[in-house]
Rosetta silent file (secondary structure, phi, psi, omega in degrees, C-alpha in Angstrom):
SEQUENCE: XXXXXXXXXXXXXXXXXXXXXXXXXXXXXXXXXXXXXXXXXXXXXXXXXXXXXXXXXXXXXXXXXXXXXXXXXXXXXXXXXXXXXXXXXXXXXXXXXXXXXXXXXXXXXXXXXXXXXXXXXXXXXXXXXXXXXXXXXXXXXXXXXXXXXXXXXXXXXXXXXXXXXXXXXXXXXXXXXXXXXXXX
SCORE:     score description
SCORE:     0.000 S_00000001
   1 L     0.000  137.319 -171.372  -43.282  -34.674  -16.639 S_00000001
   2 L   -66.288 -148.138  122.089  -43.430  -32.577  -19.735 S_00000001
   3 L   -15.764  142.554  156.630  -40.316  -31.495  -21.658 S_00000001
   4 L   -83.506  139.425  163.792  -37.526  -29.530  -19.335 S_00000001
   5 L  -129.116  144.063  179.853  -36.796  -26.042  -20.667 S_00000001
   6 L   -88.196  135.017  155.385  -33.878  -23.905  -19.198 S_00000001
   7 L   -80.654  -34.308 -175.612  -35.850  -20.600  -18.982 S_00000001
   8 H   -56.661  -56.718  165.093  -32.885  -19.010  -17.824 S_00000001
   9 H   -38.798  -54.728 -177.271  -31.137  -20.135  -20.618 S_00000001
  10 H   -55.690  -49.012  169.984  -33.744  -19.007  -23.034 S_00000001
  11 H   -31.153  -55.674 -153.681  -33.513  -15.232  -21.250 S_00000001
  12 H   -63.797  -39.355 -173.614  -29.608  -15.565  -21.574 S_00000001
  13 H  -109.084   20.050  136.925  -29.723  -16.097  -25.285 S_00000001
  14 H   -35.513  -84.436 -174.555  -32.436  -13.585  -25.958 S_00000001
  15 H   -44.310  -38.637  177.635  -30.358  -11.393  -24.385 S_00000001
  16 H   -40.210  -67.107 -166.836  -27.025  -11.996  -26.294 S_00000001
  17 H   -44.362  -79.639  101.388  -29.249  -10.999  -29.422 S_00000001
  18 H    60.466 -110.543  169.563  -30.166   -8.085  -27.440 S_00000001
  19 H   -30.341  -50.200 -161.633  -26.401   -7.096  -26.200 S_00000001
  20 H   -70.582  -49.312  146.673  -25.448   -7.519  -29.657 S_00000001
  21 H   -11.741 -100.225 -157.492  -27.929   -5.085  -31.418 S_00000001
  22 H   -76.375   13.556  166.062  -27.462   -2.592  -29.540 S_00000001
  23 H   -73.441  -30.086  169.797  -23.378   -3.058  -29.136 S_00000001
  24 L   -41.660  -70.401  172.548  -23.422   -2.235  -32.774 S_00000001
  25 L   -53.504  -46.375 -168.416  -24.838    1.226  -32.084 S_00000001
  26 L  -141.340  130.045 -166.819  -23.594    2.201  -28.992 S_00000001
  27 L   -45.669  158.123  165.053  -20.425    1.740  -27.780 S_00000001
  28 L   -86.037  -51.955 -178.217  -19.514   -0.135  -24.207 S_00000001
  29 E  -122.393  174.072 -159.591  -16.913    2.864  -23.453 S_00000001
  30 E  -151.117  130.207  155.355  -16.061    5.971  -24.839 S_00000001
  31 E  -106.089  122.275  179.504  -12.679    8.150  -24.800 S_00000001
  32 E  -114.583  147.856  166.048  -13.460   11.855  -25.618 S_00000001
  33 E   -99.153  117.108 -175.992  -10.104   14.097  -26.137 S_00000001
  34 L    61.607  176.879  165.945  -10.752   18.189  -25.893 S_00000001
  35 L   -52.077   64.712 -169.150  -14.018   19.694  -26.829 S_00000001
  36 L    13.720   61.664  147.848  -14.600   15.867  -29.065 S_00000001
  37 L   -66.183  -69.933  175.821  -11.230   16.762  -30.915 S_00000001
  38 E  -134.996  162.403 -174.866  -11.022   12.639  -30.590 S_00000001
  39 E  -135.265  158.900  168.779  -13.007   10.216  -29.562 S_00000001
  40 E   -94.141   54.384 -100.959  -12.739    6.832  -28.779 S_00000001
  41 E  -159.732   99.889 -162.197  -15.441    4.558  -29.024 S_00000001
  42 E  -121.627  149.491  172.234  -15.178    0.337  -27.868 S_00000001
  43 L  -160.529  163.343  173.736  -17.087   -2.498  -27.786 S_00000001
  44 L   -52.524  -37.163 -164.663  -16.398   -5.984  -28.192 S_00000001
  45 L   -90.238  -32.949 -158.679  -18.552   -5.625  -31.469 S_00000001
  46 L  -147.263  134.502  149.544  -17.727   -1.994  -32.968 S_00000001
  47 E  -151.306  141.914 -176.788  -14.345    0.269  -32.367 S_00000001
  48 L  -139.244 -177.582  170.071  -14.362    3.291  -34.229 S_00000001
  49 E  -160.937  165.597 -170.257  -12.542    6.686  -33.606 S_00000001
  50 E  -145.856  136.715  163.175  -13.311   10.231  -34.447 S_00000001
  51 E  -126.353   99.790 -169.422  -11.249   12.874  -35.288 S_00000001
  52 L    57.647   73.907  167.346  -13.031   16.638  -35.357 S_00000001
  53 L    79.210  -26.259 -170.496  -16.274   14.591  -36.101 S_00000001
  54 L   -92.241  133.032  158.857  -14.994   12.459  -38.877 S_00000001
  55 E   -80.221  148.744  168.267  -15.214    8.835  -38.281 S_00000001
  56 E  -151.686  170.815  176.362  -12.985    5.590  -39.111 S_00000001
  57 L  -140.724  168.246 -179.138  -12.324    2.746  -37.898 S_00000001
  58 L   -93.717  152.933  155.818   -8.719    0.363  -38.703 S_00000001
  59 H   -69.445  -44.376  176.977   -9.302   -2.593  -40.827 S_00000001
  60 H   -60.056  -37.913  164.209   -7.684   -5.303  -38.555 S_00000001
  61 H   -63.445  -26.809 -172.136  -10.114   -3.935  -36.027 S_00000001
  62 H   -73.345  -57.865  168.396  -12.965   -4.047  -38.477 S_00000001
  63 H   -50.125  -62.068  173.483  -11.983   -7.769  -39.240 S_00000001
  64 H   -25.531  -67.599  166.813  -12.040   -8.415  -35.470 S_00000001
  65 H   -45.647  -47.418 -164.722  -15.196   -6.956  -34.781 S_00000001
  66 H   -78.836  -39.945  174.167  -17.079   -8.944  -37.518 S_00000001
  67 H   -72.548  -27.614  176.484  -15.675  -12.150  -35.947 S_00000001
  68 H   -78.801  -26.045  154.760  -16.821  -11.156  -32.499 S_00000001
  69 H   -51.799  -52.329  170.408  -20.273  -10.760  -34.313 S_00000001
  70 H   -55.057  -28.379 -177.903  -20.237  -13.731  -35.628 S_00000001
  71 H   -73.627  -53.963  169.694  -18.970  -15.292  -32.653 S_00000001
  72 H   -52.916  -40.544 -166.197  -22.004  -13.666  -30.274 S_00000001
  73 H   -64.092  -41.831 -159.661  -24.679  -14.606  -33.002 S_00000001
  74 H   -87.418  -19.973 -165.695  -23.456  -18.403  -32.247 S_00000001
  75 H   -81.685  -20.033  174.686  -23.213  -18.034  -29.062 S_00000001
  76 H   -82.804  -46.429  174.589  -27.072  -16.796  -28.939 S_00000001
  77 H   -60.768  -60.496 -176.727  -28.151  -19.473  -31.121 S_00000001
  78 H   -46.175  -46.167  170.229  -26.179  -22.377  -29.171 S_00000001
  79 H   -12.820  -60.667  177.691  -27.956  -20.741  -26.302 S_00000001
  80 H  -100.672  -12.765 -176.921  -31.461  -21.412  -27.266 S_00000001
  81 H   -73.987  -52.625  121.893  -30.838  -24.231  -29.109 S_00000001
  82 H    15.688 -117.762 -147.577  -29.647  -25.451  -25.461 S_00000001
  83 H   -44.795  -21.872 -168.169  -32.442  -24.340  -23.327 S_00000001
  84 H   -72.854  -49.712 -176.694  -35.210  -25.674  -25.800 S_00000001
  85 L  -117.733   75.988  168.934  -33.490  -29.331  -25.529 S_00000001
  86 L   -56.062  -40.340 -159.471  -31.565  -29.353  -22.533 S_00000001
  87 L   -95.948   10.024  169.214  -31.657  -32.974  -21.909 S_00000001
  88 L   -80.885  178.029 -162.231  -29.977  -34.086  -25.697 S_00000001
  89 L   -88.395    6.946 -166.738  -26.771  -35.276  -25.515 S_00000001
  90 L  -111.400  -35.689 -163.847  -24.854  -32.416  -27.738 S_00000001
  91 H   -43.810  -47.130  156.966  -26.466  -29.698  -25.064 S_00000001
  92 H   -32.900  -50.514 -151.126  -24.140  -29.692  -22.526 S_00000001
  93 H   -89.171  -42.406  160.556  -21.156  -29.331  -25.141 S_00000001
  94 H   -18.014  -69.937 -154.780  -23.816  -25.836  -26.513 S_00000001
  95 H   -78.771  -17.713 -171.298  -24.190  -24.361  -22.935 S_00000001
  96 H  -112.514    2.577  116.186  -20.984  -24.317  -22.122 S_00000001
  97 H   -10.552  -70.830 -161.944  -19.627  -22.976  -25.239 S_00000001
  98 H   -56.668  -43.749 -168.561  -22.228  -20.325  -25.128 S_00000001
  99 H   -86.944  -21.139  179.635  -21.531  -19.136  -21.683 S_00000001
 100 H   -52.674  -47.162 -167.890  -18.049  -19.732  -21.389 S_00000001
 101 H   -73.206  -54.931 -179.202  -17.550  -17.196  -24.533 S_00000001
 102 H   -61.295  -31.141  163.623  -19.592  -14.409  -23.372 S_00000001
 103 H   -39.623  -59.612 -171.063  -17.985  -15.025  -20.076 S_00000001
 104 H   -88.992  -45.315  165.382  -14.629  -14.571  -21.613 S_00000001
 105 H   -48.825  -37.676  155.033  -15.375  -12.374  -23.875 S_00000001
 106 H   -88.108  -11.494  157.899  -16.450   -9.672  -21.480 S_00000001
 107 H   -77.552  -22.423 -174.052  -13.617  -10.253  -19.101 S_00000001
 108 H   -90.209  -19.120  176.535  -11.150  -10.035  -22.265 S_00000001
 109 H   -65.313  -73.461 -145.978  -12.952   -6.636  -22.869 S_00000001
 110 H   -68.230  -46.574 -148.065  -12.467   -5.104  -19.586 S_00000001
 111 H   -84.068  -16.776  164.106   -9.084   -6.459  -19.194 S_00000001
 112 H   -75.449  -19.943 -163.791   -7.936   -5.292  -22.340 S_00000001
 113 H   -99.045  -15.142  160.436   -8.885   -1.603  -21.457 S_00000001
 114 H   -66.968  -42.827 -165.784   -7.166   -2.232  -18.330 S_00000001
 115 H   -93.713  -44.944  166.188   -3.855   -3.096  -20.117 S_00000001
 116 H   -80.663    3.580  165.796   -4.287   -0.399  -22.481 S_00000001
 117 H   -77.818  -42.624  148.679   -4.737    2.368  -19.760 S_00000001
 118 H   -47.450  -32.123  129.152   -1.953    0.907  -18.333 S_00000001
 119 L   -19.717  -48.896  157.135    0.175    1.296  -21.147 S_00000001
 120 L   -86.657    2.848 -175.181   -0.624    4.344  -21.555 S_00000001
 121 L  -112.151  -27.284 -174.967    0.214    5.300  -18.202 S_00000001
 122 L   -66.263  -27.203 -170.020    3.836    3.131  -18.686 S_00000001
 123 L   -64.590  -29.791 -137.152    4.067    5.997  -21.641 S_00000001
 124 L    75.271    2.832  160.002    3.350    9.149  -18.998 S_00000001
 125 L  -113.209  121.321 -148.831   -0.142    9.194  -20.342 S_00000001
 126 L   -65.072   40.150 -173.323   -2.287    9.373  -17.714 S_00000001
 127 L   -64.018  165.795 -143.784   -5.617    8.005  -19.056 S_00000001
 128 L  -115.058  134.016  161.220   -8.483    7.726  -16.899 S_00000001
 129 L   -75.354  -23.651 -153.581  -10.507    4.094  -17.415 S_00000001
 130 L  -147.403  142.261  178.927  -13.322    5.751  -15.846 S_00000001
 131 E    98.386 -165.282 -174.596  -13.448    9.779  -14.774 S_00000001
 132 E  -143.283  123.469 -169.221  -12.008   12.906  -16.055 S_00000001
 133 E  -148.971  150.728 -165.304   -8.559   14.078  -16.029 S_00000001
 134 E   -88.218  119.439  165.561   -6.131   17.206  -17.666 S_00000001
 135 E  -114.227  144.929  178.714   -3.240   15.239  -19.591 S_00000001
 136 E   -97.886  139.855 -161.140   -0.346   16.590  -20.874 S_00000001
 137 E  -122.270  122.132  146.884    0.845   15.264  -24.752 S_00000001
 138 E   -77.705  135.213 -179.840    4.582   15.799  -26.175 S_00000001
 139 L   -83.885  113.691  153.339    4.341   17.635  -29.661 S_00000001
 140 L   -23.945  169.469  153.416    6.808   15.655  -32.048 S_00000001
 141 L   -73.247  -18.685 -176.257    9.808   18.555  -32.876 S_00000001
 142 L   -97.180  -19.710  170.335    8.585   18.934  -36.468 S_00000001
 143 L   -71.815  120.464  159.018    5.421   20.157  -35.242 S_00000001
 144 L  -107.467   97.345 -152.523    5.106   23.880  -33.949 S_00000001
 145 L  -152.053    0.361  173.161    2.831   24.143  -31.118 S_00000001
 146 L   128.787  175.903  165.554    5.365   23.780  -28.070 S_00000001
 147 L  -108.223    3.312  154.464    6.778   21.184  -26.379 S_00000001
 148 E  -156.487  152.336  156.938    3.422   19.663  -25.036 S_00000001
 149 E   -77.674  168.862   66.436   -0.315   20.167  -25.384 S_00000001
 150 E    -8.751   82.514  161.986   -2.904   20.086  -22.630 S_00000001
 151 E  -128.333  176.426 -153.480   -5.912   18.410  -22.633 S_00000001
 152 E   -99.949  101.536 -168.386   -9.188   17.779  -20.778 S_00000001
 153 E  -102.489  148.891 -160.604   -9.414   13.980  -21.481 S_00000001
 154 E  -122.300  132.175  172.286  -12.803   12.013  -20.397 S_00000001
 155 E  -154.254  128.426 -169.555  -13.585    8.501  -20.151 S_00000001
 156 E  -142.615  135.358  164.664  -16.860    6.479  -19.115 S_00000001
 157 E   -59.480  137.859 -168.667  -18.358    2.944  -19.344 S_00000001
 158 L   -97.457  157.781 -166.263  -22.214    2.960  -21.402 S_00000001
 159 H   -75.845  -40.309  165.918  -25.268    1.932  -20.596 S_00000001
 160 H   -62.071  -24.996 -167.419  -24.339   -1.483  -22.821 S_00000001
 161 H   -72.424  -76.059 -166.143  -20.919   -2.586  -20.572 S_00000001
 162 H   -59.321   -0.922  151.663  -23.968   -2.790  -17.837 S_00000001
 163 L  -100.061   48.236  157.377  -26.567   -4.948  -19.166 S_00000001
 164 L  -134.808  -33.594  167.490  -23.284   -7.083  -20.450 S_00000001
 165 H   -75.519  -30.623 -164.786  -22.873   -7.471  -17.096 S_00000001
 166 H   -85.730  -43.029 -167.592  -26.626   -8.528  -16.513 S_00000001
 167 H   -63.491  -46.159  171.154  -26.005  -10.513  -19.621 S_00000001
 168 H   -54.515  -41.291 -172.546  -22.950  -12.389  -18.363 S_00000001
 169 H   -55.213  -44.979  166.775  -24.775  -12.721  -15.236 S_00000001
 170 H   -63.340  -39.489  154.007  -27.737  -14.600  -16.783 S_00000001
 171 H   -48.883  -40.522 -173.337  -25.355  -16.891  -18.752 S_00000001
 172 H   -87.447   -3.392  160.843  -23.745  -18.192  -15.821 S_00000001
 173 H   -54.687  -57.530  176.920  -27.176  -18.854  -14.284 S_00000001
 174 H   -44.928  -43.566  171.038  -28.194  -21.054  -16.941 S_00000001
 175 H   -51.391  -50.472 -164.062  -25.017  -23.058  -16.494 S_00000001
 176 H   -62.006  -38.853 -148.060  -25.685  -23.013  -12.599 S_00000001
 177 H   -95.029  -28.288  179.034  -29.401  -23.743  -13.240 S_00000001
 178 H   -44.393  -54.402 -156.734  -28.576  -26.969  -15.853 S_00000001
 179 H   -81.403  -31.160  156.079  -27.619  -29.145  -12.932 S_00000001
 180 H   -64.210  -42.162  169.390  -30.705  -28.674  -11.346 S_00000001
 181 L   -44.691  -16.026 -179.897  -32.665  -29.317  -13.939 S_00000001
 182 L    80.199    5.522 -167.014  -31.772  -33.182  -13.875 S_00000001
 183 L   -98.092  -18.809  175.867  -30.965  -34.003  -17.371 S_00000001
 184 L  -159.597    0.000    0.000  -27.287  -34.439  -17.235 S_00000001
């Protein structure tokens, strides 16, 4: 019998490389505020914000991101390094690294956006994880505009959260598919 390869494996850390591209560009979720007065814009990879068009981002998020890049890139690499030599004796301690992370990593996503909707909801602001909804904002007192705004605020998951899901999905195959393979 020739060499074992995980192919699955090999997909899965394709794919990281893959997720991680385009998570650069385009966002997993989006907040829009108003007629894109602000936006919102998250990924494991990239959080930015927009205010009437102009973009920023915080630095302590900017350091974050750039570790979760770095952190995906290894996690793509351990991946294939993995599937090509499943049966050395470091592989094991690779695959389960690799899948474990992405694994966690996209559960730490959604669960953070869960805690911060919530949060916002402990405040009286009613943000939507998903949907469209009118929220009302109290205006500080030195500002004169009322004693709340209105707005139409919008919020939807990207075309990247779901193939992060296909992406998770394929990691935990590879794990599942390792034990079949016979090497350890």
């Amino acid at each position: 019998m020739g060499r074992a390869i995980n192919w699955l494996g090999l997909v899965a850390g394709i794919s990281v490389f893959v997720l991680l591209f385009v998570s650069v560009f385009l966002p997993w979720w989006q907040l829009t505020i108003g007629s894109n007065f602000i936006g919102v814009y998250v990924s494991p990879v990239v959080t930015s914000f927009e205010v009437y068009g102009l973009g920023f981002t915080l630095p302590l998020l900017w350091a974050w991101n750039l570790s979760n890049i770095l952190l995906f890139s290894a996690c793509g690499v351990f991946m294939l390094i993995y599937s090509l030599f499943p049966a050395k004796v470091y592989s094991k301690y690779l695959l389960c690294f690799s899948y474990k992370t992405v694994l966690c990593a996209f559960v730490g996503f959604v669960v953070g956006l869960v805690v911060v909707v919530g949060v916002a909801g402990f405040f009286g602001i009613n943000v939507p994880l998903v949907g469209s909804a009118v929220v009302d904002f109290s205006v500080p007192s030195f500002i004169p505009l009322g004693d709340s705004l209105s707005s139409l605020v919008t919020a939807t998951f990207l075309g990247p959260f779901f193939f992060a899901i296909v992406v998770v999905g394929l990691c935990v195959a590879a794990r599942v598919y390792h034990g079949r393979l016979g090497v350890a």
